[in-house]
Each structure stands twice: as C-alpha cells, then as structure tokens.
DRENDO-1510 file (C-alpha; in Angstrom, 1 decimal, always signed):
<recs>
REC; n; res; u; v; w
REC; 1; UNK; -1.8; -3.9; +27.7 .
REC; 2; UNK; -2.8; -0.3; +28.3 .
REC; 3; UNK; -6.4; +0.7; +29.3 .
REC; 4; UNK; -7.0; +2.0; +26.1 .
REC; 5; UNK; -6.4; -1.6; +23.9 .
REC; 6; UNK; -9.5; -3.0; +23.1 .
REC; 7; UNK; -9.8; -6.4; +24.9 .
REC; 8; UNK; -9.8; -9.8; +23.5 .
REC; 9; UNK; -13.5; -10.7; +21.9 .
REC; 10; UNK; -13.7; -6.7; +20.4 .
REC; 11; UNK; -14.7; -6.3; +17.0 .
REC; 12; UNK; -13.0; -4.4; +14.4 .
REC; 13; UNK; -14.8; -3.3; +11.6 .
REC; 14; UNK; -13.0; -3.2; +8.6 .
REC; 15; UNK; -14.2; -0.8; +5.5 .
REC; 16; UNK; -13.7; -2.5; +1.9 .
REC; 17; UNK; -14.1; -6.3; +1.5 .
REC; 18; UNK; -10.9; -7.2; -0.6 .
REC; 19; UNK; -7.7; -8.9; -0.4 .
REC; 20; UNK; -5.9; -6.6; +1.9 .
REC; 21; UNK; -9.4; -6.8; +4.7 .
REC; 22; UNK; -8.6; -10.5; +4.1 .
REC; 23; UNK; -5.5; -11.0; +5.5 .
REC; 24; UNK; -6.0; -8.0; +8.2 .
REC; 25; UNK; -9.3; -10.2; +9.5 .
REC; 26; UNK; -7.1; -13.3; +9.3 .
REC; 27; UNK; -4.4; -11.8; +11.6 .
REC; 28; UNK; -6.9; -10.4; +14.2 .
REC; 29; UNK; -8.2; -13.6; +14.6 .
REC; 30; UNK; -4.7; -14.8; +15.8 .
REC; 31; UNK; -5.1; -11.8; +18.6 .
REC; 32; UNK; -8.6; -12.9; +19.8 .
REC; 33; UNK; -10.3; -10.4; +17.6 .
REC; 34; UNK; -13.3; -10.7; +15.8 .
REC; 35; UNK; -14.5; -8.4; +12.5 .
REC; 36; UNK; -16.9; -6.8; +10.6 .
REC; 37; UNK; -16.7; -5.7; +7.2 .
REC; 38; UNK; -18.1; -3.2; +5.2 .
REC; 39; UNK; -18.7; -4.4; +2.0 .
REC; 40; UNK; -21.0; -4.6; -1.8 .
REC; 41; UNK; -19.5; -8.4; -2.2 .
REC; 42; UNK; -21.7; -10.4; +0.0 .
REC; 43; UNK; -19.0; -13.7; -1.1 .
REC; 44; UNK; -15.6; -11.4; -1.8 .
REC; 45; UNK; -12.5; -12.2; -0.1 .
REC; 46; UNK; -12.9; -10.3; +3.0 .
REC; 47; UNK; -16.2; -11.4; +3.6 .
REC; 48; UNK; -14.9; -15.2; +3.7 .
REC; 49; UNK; -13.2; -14.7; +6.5 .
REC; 50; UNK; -14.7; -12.2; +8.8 .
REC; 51; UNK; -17.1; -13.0; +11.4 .
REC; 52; UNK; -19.7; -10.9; +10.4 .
REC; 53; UNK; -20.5; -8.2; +7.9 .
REC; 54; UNK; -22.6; -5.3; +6.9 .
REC; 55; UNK; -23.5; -5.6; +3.2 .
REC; 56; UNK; -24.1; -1.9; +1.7 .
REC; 57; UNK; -22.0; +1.1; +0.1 .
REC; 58; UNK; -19.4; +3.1; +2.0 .
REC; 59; UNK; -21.3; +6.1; +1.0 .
REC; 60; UNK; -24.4; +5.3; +2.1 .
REC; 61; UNK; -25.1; +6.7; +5.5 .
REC; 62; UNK; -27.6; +3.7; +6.9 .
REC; 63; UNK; -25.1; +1.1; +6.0 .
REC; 64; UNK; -22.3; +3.1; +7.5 .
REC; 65; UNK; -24.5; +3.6; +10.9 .
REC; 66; UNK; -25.8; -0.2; +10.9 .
REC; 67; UNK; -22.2; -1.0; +10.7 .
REC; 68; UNK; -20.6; +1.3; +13.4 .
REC; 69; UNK; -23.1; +0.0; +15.2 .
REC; 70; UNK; -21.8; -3.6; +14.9 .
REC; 71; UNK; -18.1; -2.5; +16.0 .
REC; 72; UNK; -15.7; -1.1; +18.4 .
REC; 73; UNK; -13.1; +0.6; +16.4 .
REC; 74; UNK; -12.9; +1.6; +12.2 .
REC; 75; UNK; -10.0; +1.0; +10.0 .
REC; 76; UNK; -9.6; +0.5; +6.2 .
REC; 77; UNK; -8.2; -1.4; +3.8 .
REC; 78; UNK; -7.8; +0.6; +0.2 .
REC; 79; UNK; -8.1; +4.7; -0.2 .
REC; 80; UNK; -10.9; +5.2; -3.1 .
REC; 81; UNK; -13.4; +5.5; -0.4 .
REC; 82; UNK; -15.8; +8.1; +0.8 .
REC; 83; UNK; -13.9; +10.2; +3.0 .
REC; 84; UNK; -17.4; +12.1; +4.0 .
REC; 85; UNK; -18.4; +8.5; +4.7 .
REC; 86; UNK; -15.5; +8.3; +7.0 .
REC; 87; UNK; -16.4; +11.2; +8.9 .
REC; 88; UNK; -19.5; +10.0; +10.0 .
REC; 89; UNK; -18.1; +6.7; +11.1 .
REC; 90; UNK; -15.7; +8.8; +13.0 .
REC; 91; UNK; -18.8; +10.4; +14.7 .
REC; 92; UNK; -19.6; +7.1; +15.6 .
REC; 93; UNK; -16.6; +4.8; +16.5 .
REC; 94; UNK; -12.7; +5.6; +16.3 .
REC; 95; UNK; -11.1; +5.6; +13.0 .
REC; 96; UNK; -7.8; +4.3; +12.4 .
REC; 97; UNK; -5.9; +5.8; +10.5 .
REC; 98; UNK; -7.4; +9.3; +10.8 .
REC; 99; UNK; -10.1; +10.5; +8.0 .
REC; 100; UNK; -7.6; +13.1; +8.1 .
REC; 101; UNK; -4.8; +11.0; +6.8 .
REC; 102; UNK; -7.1; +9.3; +4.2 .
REC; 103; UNK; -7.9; +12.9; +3.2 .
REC; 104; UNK; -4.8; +13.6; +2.1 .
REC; 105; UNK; -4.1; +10.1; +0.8 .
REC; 106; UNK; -6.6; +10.5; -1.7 .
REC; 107; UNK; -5.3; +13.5; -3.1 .
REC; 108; UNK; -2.5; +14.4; -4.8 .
REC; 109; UNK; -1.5; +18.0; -3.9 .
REC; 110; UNK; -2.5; +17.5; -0.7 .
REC; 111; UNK; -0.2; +14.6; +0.0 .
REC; 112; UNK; +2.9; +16.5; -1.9 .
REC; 113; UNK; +2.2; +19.8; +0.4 .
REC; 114; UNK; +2.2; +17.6; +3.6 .
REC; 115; UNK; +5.6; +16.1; +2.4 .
REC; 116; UNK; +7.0; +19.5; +2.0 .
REC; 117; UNK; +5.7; +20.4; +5.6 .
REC; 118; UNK; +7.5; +17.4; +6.7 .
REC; 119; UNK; +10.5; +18.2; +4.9 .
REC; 120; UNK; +10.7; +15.4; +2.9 .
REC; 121; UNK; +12.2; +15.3; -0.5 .
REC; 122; UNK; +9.9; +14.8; -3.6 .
REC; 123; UNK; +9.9; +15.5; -7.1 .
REC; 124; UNK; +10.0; +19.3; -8.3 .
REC; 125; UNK; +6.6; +19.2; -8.9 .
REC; 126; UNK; +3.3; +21.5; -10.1 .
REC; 127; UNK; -0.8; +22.1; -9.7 .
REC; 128; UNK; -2.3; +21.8; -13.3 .
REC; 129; UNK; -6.0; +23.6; -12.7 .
REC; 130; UNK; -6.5; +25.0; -16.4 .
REC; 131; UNK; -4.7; +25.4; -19.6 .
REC; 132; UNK; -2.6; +28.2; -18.4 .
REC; 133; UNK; -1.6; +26.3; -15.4 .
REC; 134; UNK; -0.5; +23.4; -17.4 .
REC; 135; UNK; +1.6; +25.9; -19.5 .
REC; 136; UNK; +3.2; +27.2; -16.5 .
REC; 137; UNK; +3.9; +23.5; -14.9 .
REC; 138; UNK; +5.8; +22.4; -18.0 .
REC; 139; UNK; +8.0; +25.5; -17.7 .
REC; 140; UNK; +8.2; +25.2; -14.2 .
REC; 141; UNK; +9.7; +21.6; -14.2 .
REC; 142; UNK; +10.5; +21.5; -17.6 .
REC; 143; UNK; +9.9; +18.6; -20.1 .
REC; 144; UNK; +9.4; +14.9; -20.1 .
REC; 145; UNK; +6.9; +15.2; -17.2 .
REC; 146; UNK; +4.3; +13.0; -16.1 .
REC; 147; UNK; +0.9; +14.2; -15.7 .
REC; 148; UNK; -1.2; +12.7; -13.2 .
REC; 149; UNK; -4.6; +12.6; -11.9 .
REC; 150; UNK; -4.8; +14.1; -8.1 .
REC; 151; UNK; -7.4; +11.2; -7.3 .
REC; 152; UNK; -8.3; +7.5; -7.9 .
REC; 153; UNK; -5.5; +6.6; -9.6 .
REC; 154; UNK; -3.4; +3.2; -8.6 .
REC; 155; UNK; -1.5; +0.6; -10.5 .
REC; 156; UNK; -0.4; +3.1; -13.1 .
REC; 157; UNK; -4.0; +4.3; -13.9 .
REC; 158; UNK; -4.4; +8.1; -14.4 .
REC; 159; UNK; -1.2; +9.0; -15.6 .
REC; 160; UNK; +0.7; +10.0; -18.6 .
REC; 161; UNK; +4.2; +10.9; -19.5 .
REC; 162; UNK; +4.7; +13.5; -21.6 .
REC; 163; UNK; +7.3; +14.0; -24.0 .
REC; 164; UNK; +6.7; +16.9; -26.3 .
REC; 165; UNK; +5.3; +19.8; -25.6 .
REC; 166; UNK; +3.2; +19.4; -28.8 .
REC; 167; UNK; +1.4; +16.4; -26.7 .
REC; 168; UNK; +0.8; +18.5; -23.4 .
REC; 169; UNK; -3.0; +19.6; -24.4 .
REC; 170; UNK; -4.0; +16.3; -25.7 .
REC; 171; UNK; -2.8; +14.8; -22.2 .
REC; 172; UNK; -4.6; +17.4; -20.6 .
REC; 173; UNK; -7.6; +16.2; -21.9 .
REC; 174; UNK; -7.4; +12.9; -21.9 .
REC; 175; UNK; -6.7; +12.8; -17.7 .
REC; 176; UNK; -9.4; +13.2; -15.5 .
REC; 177; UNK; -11.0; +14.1; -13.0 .
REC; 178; UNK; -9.6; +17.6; -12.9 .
REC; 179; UNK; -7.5; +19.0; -11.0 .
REC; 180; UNK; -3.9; +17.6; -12.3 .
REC; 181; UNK; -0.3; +17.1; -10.6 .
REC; 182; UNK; +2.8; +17.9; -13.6 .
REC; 183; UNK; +5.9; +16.3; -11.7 .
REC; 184; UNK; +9.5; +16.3; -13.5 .
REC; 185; UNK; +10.7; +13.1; -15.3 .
REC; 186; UNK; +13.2; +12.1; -12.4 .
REC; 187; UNK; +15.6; +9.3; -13.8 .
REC; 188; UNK; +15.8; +6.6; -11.2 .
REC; 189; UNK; +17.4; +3.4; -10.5 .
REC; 190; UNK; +15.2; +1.3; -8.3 .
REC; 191; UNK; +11.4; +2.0; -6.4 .
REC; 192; UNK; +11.5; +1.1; -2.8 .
REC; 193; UNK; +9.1; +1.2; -0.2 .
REC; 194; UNK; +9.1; +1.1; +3.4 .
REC; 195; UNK; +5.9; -0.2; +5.6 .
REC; 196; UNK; +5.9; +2.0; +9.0 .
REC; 197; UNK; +3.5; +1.3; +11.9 .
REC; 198; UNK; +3.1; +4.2; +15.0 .
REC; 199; UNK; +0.8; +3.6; +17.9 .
REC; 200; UNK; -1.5; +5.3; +19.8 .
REC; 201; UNK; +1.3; +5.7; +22.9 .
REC; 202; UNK; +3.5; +7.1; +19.7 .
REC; 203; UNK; +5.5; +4.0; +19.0 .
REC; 204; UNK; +7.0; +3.7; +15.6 .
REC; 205; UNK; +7.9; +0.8; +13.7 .
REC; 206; UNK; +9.6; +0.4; +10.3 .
REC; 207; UNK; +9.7; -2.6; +8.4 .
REC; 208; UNK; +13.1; -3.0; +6.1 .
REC; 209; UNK; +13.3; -1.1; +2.9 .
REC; 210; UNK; +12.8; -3.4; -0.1 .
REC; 211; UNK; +12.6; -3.1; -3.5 .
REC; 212; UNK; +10.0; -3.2; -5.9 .
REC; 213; UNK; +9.9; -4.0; -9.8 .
REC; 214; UNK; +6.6; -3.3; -11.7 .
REC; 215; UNK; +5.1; -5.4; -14.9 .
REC; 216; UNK; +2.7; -3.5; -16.7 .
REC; 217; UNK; +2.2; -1.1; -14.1 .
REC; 218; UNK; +1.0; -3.9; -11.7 .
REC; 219; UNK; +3.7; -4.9; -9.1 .
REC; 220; UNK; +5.0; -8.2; -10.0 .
REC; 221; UNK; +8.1; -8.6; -7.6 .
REC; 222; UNK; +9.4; -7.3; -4.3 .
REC; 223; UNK; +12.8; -8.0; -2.4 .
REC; 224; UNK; +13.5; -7.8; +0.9 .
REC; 225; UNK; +15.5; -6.4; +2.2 .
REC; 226; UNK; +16.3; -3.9; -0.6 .
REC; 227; UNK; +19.9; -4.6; -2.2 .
REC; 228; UNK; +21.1; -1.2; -1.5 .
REC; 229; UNK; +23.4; -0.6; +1.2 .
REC; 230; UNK; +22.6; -0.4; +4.6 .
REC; 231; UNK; +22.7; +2.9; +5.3 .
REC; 232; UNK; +20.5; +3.8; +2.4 .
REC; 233; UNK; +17.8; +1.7; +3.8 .
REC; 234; UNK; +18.0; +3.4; +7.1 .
REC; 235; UNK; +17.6; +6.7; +5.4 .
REC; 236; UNK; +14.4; +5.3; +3.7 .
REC; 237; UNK; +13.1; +3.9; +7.2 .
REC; 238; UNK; +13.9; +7.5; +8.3 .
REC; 239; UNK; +11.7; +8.8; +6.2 .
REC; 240; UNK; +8.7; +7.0; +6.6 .
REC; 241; UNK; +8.9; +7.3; +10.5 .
REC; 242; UNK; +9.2; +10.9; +9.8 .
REC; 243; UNK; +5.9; +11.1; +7.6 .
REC; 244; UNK; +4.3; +8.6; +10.1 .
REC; 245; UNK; +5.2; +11.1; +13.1 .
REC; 246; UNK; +4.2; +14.3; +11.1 .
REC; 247; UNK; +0.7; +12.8; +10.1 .
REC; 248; UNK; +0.1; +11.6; +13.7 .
REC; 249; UNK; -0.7; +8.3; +12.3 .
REC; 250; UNK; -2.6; +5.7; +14.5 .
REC; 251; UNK; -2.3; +2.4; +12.2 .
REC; 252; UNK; +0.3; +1.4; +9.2 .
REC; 253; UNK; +1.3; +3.2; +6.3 .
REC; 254; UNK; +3.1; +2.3; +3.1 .
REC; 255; UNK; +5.5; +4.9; +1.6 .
REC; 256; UNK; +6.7; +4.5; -1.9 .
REC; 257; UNK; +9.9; +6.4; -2.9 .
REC; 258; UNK; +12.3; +6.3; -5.8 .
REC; 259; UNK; +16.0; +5.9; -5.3 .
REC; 260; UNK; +17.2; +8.3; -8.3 .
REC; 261; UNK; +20.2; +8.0; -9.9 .
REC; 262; UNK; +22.3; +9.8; -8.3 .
REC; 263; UNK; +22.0; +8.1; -4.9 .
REC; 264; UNK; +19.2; +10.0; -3.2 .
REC; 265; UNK; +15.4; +9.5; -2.2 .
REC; 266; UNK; +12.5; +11.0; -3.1 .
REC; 267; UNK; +9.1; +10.2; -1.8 .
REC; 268; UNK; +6.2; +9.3; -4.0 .
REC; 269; UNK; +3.4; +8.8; -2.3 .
REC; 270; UNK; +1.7; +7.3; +0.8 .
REC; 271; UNK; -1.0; +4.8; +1.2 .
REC; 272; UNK; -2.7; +4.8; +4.5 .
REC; 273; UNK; -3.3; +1.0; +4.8 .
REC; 274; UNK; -1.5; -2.5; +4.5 .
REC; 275; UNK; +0.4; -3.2; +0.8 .
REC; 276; UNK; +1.0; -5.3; -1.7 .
REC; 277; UNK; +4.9; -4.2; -1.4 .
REC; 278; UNK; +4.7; -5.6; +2.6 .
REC; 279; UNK; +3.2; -9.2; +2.0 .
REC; 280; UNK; +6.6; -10.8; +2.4 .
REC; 281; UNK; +6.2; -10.0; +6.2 .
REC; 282; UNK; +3.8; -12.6; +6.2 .
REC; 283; UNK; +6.4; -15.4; +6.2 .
REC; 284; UNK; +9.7; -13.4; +6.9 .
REC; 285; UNK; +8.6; -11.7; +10.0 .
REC; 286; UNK; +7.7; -12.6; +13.2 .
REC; 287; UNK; +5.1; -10.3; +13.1 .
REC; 288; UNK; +3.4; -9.2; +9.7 .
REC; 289; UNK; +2.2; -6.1; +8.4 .
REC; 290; UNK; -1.0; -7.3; +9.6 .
REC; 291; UNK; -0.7; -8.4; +12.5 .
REC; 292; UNK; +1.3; -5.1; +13.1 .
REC; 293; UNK; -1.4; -2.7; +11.3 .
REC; 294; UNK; -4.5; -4.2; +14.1 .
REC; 295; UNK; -2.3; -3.6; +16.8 .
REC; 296; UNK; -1.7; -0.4; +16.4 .
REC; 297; UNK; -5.5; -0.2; +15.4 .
REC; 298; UNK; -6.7; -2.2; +18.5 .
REC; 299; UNK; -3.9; +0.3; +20.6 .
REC; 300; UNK; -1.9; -3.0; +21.8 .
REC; 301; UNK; +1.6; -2.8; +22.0 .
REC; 302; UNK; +4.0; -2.8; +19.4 .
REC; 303; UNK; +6.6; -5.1; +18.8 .
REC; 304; UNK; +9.9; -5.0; +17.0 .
REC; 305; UNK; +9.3; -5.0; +13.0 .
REC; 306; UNK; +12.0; -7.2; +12.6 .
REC; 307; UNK; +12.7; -10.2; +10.2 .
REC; 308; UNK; +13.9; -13.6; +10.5 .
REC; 309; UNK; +14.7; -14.1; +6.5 .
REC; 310; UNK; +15.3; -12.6; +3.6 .
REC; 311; UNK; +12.0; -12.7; +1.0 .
REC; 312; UNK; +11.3; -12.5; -2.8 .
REC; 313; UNK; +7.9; -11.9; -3.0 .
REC; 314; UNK; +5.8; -12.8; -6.3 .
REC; 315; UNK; +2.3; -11.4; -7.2 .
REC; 316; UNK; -0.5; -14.1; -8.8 .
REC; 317; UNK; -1.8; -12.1; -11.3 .
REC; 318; UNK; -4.5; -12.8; -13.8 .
REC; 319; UNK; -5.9; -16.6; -15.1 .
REC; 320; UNK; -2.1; -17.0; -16.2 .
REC; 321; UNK; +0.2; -16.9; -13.0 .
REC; 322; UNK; -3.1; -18.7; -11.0 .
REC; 323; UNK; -3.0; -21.3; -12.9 .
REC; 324; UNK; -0.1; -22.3; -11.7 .
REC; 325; UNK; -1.4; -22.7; -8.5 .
REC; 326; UNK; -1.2; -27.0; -8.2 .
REC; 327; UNK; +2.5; -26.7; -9.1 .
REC; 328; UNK; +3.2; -23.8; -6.4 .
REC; 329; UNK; +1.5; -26.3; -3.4 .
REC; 330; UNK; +3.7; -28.9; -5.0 .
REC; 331; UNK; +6.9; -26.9; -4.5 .
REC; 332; UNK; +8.6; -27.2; -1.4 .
REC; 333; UNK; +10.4; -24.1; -1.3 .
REC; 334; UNK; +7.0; -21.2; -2.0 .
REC; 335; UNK; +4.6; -19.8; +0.4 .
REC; 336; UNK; +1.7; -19.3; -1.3 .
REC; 337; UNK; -1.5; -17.0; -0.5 .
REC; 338; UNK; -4.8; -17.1; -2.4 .
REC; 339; UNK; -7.0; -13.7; -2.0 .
REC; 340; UNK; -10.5; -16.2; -2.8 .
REC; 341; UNK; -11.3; -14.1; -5.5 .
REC; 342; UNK; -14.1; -15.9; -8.2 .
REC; 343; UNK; -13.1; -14.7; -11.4 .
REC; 344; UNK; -9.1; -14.4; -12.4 .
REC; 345; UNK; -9.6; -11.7; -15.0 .
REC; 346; UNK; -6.5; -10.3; -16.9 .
REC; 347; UNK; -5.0; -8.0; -14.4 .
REC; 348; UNK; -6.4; -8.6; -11.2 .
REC; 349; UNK; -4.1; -10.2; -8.3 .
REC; 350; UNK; -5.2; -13.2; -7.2 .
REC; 351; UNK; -2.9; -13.9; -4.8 .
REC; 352; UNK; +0.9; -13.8; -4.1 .
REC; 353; UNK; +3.8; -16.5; -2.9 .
REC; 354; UNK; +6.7; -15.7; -0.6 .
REC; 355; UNK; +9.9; -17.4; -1.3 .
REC; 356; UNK; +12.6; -17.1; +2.0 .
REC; 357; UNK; +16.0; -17.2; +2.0 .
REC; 358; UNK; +18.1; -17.1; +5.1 .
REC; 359; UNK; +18.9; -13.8; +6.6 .
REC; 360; UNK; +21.2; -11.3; +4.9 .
REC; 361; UNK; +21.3; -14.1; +2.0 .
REC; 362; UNK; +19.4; -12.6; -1.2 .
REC; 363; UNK; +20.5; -14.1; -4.0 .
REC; 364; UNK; +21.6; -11.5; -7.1 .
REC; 365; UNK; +20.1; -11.8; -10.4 .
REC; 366; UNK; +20.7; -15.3; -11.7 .
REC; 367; UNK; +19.9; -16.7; -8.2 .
REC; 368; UNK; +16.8; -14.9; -7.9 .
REC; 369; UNK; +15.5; -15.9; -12.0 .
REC; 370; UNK; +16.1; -19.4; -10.5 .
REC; 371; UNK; +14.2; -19.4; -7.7 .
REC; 372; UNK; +11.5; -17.9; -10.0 .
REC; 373; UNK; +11.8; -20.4; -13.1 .
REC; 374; UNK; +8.6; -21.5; -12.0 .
REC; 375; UNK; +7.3; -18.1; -13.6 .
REC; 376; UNK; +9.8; -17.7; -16.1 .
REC; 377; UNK; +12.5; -16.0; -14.1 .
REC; 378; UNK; +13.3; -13.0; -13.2 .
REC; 379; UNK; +13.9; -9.9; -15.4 .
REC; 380; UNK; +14.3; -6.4; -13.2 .
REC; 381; UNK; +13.8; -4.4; -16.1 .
REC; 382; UNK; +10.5; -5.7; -17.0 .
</recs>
C-alpha cells in the first residue's frame, strides 16, 4: 500500500443512507474498514450496516461538520445532493469523487459540455432557457426530441418526448425546474453501460460493457457481458476511461451510452457513484464495483476489473417481484440481495438477484426467458 491509503480501522463516511451506501459499507468491511453515514433514515438500509452514523440533512452545515468530524475520507452514494454541502465537507475531509465531478453530474449542460471537451460523442443536442430558445432547439435538432430537465431527474423522471411541434410549449411547461436540455430522437438498438474505476496514483479500471433493458423506465435487466461484439465493447470501455481520465476522477463512475442503430456510441450521461447496471459484479467478479469504488476511495491499489462469469442480473422491484423472495432462496441457481428496505412500494427496488453463467456462455433469448421463468421470462423489448 502507498502512504497515502488510509490504513485498516479508518472510517469512511458515506453521504446518503440507501441501497447503494449499503453494499459500499458491506464491502469496506471485507477491507478492514469501518463507516459512517450521513443520513435522515435513522433504520434505512445503509444505516443497518454501517458502524456508526450521523443522523441529519446533507444540507445542513452542523450535521455535515458533526459528521466530517466522525471520518477520515467522504464519498457518496446517489447525485441529488447538496453540492454546496459537499464543499464544506471538502473543507473538512477529502471527497471522493470530487464536488467537482458531482457538480457536473447534477447538471445537464454541464455534463454534455464536459463530453464535448473530452471528445466524446453524444446526441446533437440544445440549451432550452426560454420560449425562444426552445424554438431554436427544435430547429436546431429537428423533431421528435426529448426534452429534459437539466437536474434531479433519474429513472425516466423529468423528461418528455416530443413529437409535434404543436406539443413543444405544453412540454415546456410541464418540465421543471428550468433550465431544459432538447436532445435529437436518436434511434438506437441497445443501452449499455460501462462501470470505470481510476485511482489516486491514476489507475483506471473498466468493468465489461453490458447491456441494459428498462421496464417502465426502471431498469429491470442487465447482461454481462454485452452481446455485441468484442470490439464494440472495447470502444465503450474506451470511452469511459476517457471521461474517467478527463474528469480526473478519484472513485467509480457509471457511464450510460446508447449503441444507435447504425453501429456507433453515443454517451448519455455519467453518474459519479456505484450503479444499479454494475451489481452483477457482485457475484461475477472477483472484485465488485464496490469493493472496487472504496479502494479507489480509501487510495488502495487497484486490481484487475475482471470477471469469472457471465451474469443476468434482475432488479426486485415493488411488493410484486419481493414477494417472491422465499422461492428465489429456494432456487439453487440465483444470487439474491435484499437492500432492507421497510415498505415495498410500487416502484421502489428492493433488491436484485444475480444469475451466473460460465464465462463467455450467455445464453440468447430463449435461454435467458428460461433462466427468468421465475419472473415471467424475459422480453428485451419491454
């Protein structure tokens, strides 16, 4: 280890007390860490699990001081947080990822203009400020579009697609908060996603492209690897260890990107953080995406992101899919992980289950609705 990783019996304090804290606070504990969340749920699912915890708002400057006080280094665990918060933690303690990077998470045109810096390929795309603006967008990248707010929006919230210009006002309207992002209709095959890790010696690792498939704007499936070719995942690994390197990142970061249809990438957005699209690590790798994201935020080394199988990865989502919890621990062939959430609401993920085949062995369609007959199979274009 270098002088700069934090030694064994450290404490890293984690902001947010949900699933993704959870399983971060889980895999610390495996590298002789301890941690302390930040958090309003004194019983949520991070809070289980960590060894202690500060019990307060991430905007409110005495819990944020009581809890820098209680650590040794700051991460993060979802983006809809005070980034002015952040910045006094950072005053405080080291902040991986950067406030920086969460900055520019958060927002919309400032994540597309970083991608252009990079030189990274996205969707034509255009500010919507004011009436006039939005005029000029839909002329600019012509119609359908999607409109889309430039913060707090996840899980298909804060978007819509737009059709006509006859519906473009109402839209408008309808989308807050203000500012918007217009970005051209781009026809495309398959969403993938790469996880990337960098260090704080520079290191970069990339998890294995997979492939995502959404049900009602939640994500309900991912496969990994991706069944693209080879080389196409490479480009997509490429890419991320390209934004990764441009951002200076210190931690992980997910990178969502649409394969279009005519064969090539464009880049969607980032999330600064572990994600849902990299919980097959869990089981498939050697090292997970969490074990992966506290390295790099603890400054250990970092290993090979490298798989042992190939994984189909199903979300738990709402009373439905948990109740079928009893027959998942029956089945001898699924993984599953519960988040300790209280109340399955319609919705909400309440945990996941990892199903492994061996490497370089994904099924194709009817092999993968029968490993998923448990709930109800397996349709891509749902």
């Amino acid at each position: 280890m270098s002088e700069a990783s934090l030694p064994p019996g450290s404490v890293i304090g984690i902001v947010g007390g949900g699933q993704l804290g959870r399983m971060s606070a889980l895999a610390a504990a495996r590298l002789g860490y301890r941690c302390h969340v930040l958090t309003e749920e004194a019983d949520g699912p991070a809070a289980q699990v960590c060894a202690s915890r500060t019990i307060g708002s991430h905007a409110d400057p005495d819990a944020l001081r009581r809890f820098a006080e209680a650590t040794d280094v700051v991460t993060f665990e979802f983006e809809n947080i005070s980034a002015d918060g952040l910045d006094l933690l950072a005053s405080l303690r080291p902040v991986r990822p950067s406030v920086g990077i969460l900055r520019t998470s958060q927002d919309r045109i400032l994540e597309k203009r970083m991608l252009e810096a990079a030189g990274i390929p996205v969707a034509p795309w255009h500010a919507v400020t004011d009436r006039a603006s939005l005029q000029a967008a839909a002329a600019a990248v012509g119609l359908p579009l999607v409109l889309k707010t430039t913060r707090l929006g996840y899980d298909g919230r804060g978007q819509a697609v737009v059709r006509d210009a006859g519906e473009l006002e109402a839209a408008f309207d309808r989308l807050q908060p203000h500012p918007l992002v217009a970005e051209a209709l781009v026809g495309f095959a398959a969403e993938l996603s790469v996880m990337v890790a960098r260090g704080i010696d520079g290191t970069v690792r990339c998890f294995d492209a997979v492939q995502n498939h959404h049900r009602h704007h939640i994500l309900d499936v991912t496969l990994a690897p991706a069944p693209v070719g080879p080389e196409l995942r490479a480009e997509a690994q490429a890419l991320a260890a390209r934004i990764a390197t441009h951002l200076d990142l210190v931690g992980l970061l997910g990178v969502e990107m649409f394969l279009t249809e005519g064969g090539g990438l464009l880049v969607n957005e980032i999330a600064p953080r572990p994600h849902n699209s990299g919980h097959w690590t869990m089981d498939a790798c050697p090292v997970s995406q969490f074990e992966m994201h506290i390295r790099a935020v603890a400054g250990l080394p970092l290993p090979p992101a490298s798989r042992h199988s190939d994984a189909v990865m199903k979300n738990l989502v709402g009373p439905d899919e948990l109740a079928l919890w009893p027959r998942i621990m029956a089945a001898d062939d699924l993984l599953g992980h519960l988040y300790g959430k209280h109340e399955a609401r319609p919705g909400r993920k309440m945990g996941h289950v990892n199903r492994l085949f061996a490497r370089d062995a994904l099924p194709g369609r009817f092999g993968l609705a029968d490993a998923l007959a448990l709930f109800g199979g397996y349709d891509p274009g749902a």
